[in-house]
N, C-alpha and C positions, 0 to 999 in steps of 0.2 A: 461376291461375284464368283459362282461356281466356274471353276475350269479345270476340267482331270481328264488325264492320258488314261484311266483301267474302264475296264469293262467288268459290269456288275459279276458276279461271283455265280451267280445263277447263269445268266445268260452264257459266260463262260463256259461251264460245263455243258451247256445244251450244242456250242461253237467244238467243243473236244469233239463229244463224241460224232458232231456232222463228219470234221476232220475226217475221224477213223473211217466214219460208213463211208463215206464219198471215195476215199483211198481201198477198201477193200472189196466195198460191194459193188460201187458205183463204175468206179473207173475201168472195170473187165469191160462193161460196155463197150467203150468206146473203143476198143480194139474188134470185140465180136457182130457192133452192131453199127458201126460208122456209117454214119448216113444218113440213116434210119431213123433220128431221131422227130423230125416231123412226118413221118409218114404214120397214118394211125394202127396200132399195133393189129399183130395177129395174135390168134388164142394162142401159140408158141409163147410170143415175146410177152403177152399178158402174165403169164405164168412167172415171167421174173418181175416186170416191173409193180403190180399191183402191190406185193408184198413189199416194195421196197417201199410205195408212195406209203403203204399203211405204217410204214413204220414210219416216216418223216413225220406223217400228221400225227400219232401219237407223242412225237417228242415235241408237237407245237410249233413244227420249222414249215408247214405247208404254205405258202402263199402269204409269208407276213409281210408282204408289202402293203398287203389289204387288210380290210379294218372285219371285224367278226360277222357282221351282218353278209358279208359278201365270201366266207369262210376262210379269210386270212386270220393272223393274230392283228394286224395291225401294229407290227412293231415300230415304223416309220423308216427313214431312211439311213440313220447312222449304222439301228442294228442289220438292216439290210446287205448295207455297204460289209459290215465286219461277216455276214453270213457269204455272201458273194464274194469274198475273195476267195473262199473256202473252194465254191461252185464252180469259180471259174479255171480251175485248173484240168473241169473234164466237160465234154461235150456233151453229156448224158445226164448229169447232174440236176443241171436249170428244167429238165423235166421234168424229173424227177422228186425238184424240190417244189413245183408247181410254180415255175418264174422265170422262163425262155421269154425270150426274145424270135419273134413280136409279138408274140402272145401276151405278156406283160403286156405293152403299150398301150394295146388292145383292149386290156381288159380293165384297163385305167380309164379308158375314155367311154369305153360302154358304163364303168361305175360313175363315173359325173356326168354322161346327156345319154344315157340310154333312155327311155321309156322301161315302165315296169316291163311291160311284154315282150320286149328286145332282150333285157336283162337275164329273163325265164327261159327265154329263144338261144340267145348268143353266149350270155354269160356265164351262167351257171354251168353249162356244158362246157366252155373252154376251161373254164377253171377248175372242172372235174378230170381233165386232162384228156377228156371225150373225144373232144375234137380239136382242129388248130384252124390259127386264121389267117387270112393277108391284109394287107396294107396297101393298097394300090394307089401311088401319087405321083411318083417318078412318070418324067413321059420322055419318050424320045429325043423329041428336039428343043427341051426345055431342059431338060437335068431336074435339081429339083426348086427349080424358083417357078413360082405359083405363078407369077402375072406374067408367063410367059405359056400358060396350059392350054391345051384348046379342047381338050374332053369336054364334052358338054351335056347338060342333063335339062331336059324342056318337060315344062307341067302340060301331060295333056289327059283333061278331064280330072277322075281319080288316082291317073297312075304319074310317075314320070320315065319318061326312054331317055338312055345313058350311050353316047356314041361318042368315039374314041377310041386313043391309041392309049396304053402306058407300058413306062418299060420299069425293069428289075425288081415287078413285082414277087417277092422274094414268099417260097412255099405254096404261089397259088396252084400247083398240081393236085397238095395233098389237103387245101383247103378246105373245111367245110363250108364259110363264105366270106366275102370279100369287105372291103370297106372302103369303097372309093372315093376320090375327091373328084368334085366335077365342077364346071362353072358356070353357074344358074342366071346369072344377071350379067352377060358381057358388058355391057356399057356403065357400070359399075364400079364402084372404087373397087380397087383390084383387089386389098383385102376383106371384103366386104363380099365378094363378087359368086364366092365359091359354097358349095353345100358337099357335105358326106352323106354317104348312102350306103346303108348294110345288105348286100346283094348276095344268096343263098349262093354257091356257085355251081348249082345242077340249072342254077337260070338260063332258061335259050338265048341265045346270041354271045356268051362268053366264047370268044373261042382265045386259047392259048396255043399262037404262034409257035411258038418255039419256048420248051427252057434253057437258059443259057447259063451255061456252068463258068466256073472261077479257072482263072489261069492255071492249070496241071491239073485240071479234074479231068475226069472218062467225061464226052458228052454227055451219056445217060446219065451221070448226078447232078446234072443242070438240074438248079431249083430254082432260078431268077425268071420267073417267066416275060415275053413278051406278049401283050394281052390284047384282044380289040375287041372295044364294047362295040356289038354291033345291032342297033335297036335292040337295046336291052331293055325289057319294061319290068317298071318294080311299081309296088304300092305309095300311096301316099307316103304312109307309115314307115317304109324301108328310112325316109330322113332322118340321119342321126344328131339332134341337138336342133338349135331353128334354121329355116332357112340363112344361107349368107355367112353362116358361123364357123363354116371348113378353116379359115387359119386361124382362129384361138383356140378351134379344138386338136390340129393340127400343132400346134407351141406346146400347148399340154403334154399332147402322146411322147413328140420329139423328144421334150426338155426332161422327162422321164427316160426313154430311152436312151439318149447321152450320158447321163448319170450313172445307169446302170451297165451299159458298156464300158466304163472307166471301171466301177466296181468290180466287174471281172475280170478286167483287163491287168489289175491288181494281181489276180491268182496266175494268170496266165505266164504275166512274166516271171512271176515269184518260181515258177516251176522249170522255169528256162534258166534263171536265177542259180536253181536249185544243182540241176544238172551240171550247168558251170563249175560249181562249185565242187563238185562232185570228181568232176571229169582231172579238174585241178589236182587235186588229192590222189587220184587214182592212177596218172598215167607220169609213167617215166620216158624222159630223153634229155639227154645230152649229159647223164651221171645224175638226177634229179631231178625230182615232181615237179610240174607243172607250175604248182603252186609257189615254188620260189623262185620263178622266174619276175622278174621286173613287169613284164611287161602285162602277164599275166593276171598278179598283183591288180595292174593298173586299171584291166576290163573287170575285175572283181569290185574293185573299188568305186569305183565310177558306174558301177552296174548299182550296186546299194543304194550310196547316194540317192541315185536318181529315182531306183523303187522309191525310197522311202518320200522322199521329197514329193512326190505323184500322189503317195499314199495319205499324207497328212492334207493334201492340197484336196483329195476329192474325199475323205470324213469332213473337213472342215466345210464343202461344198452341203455334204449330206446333211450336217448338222445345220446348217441356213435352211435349208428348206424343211427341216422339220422346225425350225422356230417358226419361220413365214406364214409357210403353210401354202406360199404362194411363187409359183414358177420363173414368173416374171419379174420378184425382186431378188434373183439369184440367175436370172438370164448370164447376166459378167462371166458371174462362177462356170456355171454349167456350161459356157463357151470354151473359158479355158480348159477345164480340163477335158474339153473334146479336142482340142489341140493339142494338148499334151497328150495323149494315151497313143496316136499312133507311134510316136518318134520313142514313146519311151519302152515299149512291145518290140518295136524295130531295130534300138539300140541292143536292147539287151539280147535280144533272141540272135540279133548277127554277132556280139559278142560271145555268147555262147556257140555259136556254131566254127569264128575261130578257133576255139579254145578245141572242139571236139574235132578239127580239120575234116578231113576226107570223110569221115565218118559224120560230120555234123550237116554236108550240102545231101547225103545219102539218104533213101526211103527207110533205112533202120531205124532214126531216130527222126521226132516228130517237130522238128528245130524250125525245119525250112517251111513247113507249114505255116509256122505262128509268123516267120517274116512275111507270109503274103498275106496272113490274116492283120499283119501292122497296115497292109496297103487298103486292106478291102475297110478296117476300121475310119482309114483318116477319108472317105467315101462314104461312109452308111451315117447316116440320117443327118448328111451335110458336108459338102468336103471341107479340108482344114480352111483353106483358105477364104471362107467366108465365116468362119468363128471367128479367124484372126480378125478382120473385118468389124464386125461383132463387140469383139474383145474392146479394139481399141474406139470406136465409138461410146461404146458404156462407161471405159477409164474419160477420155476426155470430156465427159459430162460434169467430173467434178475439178477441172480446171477453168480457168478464163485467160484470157490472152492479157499481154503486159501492154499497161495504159499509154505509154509511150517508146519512144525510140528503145529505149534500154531493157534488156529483160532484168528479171526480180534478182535474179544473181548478180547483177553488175556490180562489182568489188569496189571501185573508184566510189558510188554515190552509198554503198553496203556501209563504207568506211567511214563517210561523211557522217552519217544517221548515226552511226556509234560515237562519234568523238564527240560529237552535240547533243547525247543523252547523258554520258558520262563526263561532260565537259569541265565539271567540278572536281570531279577526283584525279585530273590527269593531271601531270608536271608541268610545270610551265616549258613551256615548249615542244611538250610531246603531244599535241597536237600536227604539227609539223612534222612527226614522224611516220 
């Protein structure tokens, strides 16, 4: 029965040196270019990033969530996971390393129901870093539960027209095209009901409402758009996968994308973590550091713990689905640790932002960020409280309710059953005790 905590010796050194480039080269980014990172580059910004993408793909770190035909390594997810923790401590990185979010997700679900000519079309260019895409499912007055959508997409003749609302379609500004859920068959089992459709987004009738930015953003870095398909006409062929089949391909992208937001949500707090720890050591009051403070101590400690606990919880996640192979028998998993990664982002990043006081709620240090990014996390691609949901549905699948009045722990009939199995070896009269 193999079971080991290291990581091959190879793959290791290829994990150092990401370390170093992502801390040296990468992370100026995200101070010079914040924001910026789905918008498609200018010949300026080409000038840094191409050299950098060429160096990741020569070190074989490009896109290995994908398999070679689709020009990932095909590492699977555990090495993913140990690479993303790395990624996730910069905003510019996941570019970088050909493996952003939603792009990822995206590029998951076009490699299992694309059509070859979708793939040549949509694929290969997002994964060249060409272009980026949307996701378009969220709607207004539905959140994100499906049987509640009313976007609707009607076959007429060769084409179909997509009319609708969605909301928090996130990057469709700087999209090259969209990937919509629509619901093809109203009077239809509800998961059954719905079709995807890959929609170029220089198509007539997209119009983008408004983008709506995150709590403390300038309006203009709204990237969440408010969307309305308005007789939008696509091709036969725009159908991505068959008719009817928007929520198993929809579980797909999801159950992908939750995993992979845990996995850098790993680096993220590691680096809030970091700081903590830092700040601990670094600052004197009251005749001594930080760090020998009690209480201090205590957000230090409880801050580890908890990384670590998170961190073995979603490798252990990564590693089911690379045994499976399949989404849906690691659904449990990938719920919980979409529950866990907001609170444990959130704990840690407010614990570090006590530790740094005045200076940690301040725009100098990037603390208070990562706590609204714990909010927008327990939000994106499902709020917490439907995993929880989730969660405890999957656990009580391998229970059964007790056959009578008493439950299975009742001590009185617990005791019986023991003194009438060992009835022979007990003293006379210690039955009666």
């Amino acid at each position: 029965m193999p079971w080991d905590f290291e990581t091959e010796p190879d793959y290791q050194a290829q994990l150092d040196w990401a370390d170093q480039f992502v801390r040296e080269e990468v992370e100026p980014l995200d101070l010079l270019r914040d924001g910026l990172q789905f918008t498609p580059p200018d010949a300026n910004l080409r000038r840094v990033l191409d050299p950098l993408k060429k160096e990741v793909r020569a070190h074989g770190l490009w896109a290995t969530h994908l398999g070679p035909e689709l020009g990932g390594a095909g590492h699977g997810q555990v090495r993913l996971c140990l690479l993303n923790e790395i990624l996730g401590r910069s905003s510019w990185a996941p570019v970088v390393f050909g493996c952003q979010a939603p792009d990822t997700g995206n590029a998951e679900i076009l490699a299992h129901y694309g059509t070859e000519a979708q793939q040549e079309r949509y694929l290969r260019p997002l994964l060249d870093g060409e272009i980026f895409s949307c996701y378009s499912m969220t709607e207004p007055q539905a959140g994100a539960d499906p049987k509640e959508f009313t976007t609707r997409a009607v076959r007429d003749g060769d084409e179909w027209v997509v009319n609708g609302w969605k909301y928090f379609s996130s990057n469709a500004r700087t999209a090259a095209f969209f990937i919509v859920m629509a619901v093809t068959d109203p009077d239809g089992d509800p998961y059954k009901s719905m079709s995807m459709f890959l929609i170029p987004a220089q198509t007539p009738g997209i119009v983008i409402e408004r983008n709506v930015a995150l709590a403390g953003e300038p309006e203009e870095r709204g990237s969440h758009a408010l969307v309305h398909y308005e007789d939008v006409r696509v091709p036969a062929d725009a159908l991505l996968g068959g008719e009817g089949q928007a929520f198993v391909i929809a579980q797909t992208r999801l159950g992908g994308g939750r995993i992979h937001h845990a996995m850098r949500t790993i680096g993220l707090a590691g680096k809030a973590f970091d700081m903590m720890c830092e700040r601990a050591l670094s600052r004197h009051t009251q005749g001594t550091v930080l760090a020998d403070k009690q209480f201090v101590q205590g957000h230090i400690a409880d801050s580890w713990a908890q990384l670590q606990q998170f961190r073995l919880t979603v490798l252990h996640t990564a590693w089911k689905i690379d045994k499976y192979n399949d989404h849906r028998k690691v659904r449990k998993d990938i719920a919980m640790v979409k529950v866990l990664l907001p609170g444990v982002l959130h704990d840690i990043a407010h614990r570090a932002i006590q530790v740094h006081g005045a200076l940690g709620v301040s725009g100098d240090m990037p603390l208070f960020r990562m706590l609204l990014g714990a909010s927008v996390l327990g939000i994106a691609d499902g709020p917490t409280e439907v995993h929880k949901v989730t969660v405890a549905r999957q656990v009580l699948r391998d229970y059964r309710a007790s056959d009578d009045l008493w439950p299975s722990g009742y001590l009185p009939r617990r005791l019986a059953a023991a003194r009438a199995k060992y009835a022979e070896f007990l003293e006379p009269g210690a039955e009666a005790r």
